[in-house]
C-alpha positions in Angstrom: -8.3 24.1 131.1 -10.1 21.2 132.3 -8.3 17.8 131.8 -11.8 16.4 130.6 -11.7 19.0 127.8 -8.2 19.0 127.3 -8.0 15.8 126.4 -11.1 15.9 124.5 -9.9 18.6 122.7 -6.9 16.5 121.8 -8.5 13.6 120.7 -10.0 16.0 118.2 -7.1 17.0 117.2 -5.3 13.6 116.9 -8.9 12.7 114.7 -8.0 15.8 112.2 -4.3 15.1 111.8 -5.6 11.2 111.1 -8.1 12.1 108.8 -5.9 14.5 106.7 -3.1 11.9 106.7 -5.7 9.4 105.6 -7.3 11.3 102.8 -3.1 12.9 101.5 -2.3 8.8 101.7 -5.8 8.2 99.7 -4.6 11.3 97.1 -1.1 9.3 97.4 -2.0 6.3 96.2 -5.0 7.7 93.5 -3.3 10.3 91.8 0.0 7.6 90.9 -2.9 5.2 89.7 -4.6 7.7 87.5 -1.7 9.2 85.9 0.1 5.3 85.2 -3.5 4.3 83.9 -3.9 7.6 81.9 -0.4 7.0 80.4 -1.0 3.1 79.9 -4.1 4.3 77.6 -2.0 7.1 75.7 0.9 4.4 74.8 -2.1 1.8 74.0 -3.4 3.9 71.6 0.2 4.3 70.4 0.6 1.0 70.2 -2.6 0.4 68.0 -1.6 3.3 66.1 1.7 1.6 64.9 0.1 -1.4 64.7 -2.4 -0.1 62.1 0.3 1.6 60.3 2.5 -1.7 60.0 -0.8 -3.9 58.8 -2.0 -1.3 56.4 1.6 -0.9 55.1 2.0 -4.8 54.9 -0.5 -5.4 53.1 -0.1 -2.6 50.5 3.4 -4.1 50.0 1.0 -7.1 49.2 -1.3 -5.9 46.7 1.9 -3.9 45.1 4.2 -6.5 44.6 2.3 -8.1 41.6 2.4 -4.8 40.0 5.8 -4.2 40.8 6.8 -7.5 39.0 4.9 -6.7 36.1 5.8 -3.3 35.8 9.9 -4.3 35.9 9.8 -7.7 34.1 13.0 -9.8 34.2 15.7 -9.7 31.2 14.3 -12.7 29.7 10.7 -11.1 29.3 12.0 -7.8 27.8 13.8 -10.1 25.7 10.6 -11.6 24.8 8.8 -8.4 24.2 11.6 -7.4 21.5 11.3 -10.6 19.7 7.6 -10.5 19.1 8.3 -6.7 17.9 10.5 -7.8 15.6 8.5 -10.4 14.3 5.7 -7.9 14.2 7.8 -5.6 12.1 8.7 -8.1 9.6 5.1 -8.8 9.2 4.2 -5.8 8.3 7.4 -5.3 5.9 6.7 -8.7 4.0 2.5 -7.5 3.8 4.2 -3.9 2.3 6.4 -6.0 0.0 2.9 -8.0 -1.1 1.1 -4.8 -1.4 3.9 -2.9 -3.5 4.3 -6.1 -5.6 0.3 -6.7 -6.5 0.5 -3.1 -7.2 2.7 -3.1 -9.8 1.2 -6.6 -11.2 -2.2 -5.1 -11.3 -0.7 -1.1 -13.3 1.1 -4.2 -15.7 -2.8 -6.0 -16.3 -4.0 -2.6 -16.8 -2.0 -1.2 -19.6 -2.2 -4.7 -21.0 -5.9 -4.4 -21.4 -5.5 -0.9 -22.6 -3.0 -1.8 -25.1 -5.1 -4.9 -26.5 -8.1 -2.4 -26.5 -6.3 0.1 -29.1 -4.4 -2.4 -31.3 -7.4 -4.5 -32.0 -10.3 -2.5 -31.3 -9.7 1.3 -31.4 -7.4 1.4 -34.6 -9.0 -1.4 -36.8 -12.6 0.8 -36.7 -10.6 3.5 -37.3 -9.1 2.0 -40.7 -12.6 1.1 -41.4 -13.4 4.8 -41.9 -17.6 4.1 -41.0 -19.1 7.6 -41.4 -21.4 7.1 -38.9 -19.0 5.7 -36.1 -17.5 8.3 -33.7 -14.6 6.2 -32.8 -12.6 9.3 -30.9 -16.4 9.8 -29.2 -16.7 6.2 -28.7 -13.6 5.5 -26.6 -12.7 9.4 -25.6 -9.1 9.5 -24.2 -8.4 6.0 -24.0 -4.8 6.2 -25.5 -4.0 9.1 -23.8 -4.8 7.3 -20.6 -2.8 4.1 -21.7 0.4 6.6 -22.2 0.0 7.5 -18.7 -0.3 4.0 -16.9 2.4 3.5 -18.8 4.4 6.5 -17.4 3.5 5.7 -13.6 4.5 1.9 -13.9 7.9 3.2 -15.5 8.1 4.9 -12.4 6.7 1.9 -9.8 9.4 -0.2 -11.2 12.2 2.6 -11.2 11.4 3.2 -7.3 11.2 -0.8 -6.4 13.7 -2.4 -8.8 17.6 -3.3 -6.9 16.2 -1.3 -3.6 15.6 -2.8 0.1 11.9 -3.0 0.8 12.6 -0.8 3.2 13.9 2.1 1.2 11.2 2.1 -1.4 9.0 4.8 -1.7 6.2 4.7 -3.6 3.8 7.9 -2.0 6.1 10.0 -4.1 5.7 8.3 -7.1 1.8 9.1 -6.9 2.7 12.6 -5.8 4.9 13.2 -8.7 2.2 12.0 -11.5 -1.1 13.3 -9.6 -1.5 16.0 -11.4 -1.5 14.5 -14.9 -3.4 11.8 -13.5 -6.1 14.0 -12.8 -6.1 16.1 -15.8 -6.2 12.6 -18.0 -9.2 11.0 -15.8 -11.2 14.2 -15.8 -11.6 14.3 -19.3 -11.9 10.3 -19.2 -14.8 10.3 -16.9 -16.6 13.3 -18.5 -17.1 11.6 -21.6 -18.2 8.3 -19.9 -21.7 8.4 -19.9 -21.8 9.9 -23.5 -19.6 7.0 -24.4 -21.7 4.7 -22.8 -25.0 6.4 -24.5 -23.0 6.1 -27.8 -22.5 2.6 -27.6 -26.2 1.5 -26.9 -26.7 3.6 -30.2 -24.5 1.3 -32.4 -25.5 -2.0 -30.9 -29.3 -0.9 -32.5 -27.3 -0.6 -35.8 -26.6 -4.4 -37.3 -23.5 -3.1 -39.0 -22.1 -1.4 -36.8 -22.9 -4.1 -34.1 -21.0 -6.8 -36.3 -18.0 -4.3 -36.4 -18.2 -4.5 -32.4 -18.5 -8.2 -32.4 -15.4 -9.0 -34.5 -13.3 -6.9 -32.6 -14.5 -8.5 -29.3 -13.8 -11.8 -31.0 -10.6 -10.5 -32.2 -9.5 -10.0 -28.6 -10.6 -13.2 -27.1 
């Protein structure tokens, strides 16, 4: 009631409304700054985010782009590619026509030995009617295995003669003859160290060892 206290009182009042103006004008001005700086960090990190991303991704496309070249090479280097294939292939067809060829040359040698073997070795001591010489023992199935070179080289030629190097086929050949091939060497190689026995034998024996002798020089 007094105007002492009343205007007291009112300055009090005046210092409340002041001080609650002040501190809603202090929450004015804080809370806009936190929430801008709060979102200026969120969209920073966004921004480094993407900015990552686009680096990393650059320089993948980097490191990729050899392989990419190399993994889809141009016409001209397919065409490349094919042309050493093809000279690869032809390679190997001319070593196969080599092959086939020195084949045949070397079953041709053989039964030439063979054949020289029984005309001037196997049948002239066999004319000679020695007693003591096994020549059947001696030389075992020697003329059975000449008729059989003789069968697969027929054969060899028929499968290679007027036919592309491509088209010949000369597994089957071998598959056709195996068994007699077999049967013949069996009984060949059975009898090869008794053969061999047989011969150390004769040499010992001065006629018989001349015998030997003019059949070897008979051959050469």
């Amino acid at each position: 009631d007094c105007p002492g206290k009343e205007g007291t009182g009112g300055r009090l009042r005046n210092l409340t409304l002041l001080r609650n103006k002040l501190y809603l004008g202090q929450r004015r001005r804080t809370e806009p700054v936190v929430e801008s700086t709060t979102t200026a960090g969120d969209h920073g990190n966004l921004r480094r985010s993407q900015s990552d991303r686009t680096e990393y991704s650059q320089k993948l496309q980097e490191k990729m782009a050899p392989q990419a070249v190399s993994s889809t090479p141009a016409t001209p280097l397919q065409e490349d590619k094919e042309e050493e294939e093809e000279v690869v292939r032809q390679r190997m067809m001319a070593r196969r026509v080599k092959i086939i060829a020195e084949l045949l040359q070397t079953e041709k040698d053989y039964i030439s030995d063979l054949d020289l073997c029984i005309k001037e070795v196997i049948q002239p001591l066999r004319n000679m009617q020695i007693a003591r010489f096994d020549v059947d023992g001696l030389f075992s199935n020697v003329e059975l295995v000449h008729q059989l070179s003789a069968k697969l080289l027929s054969l060899l030629e028929e499968a290679t003669t007027d036919v592309e190097p491509p088209m010949q086929i000369i597994g089957e050949v071998f598959l056709q003859i195996k068994g007699p091939l077999e049967d013949t060497y069996k009984i060949y190689c059975y009898h090869h160290d008794d053969a061999h026995t047989m011969l150390e034998y004769y040499e010992k024996d001065e006629e018989l060892k001349q015998h030997l002798r003019d059949c070897v020089q008979s051959l050469k």
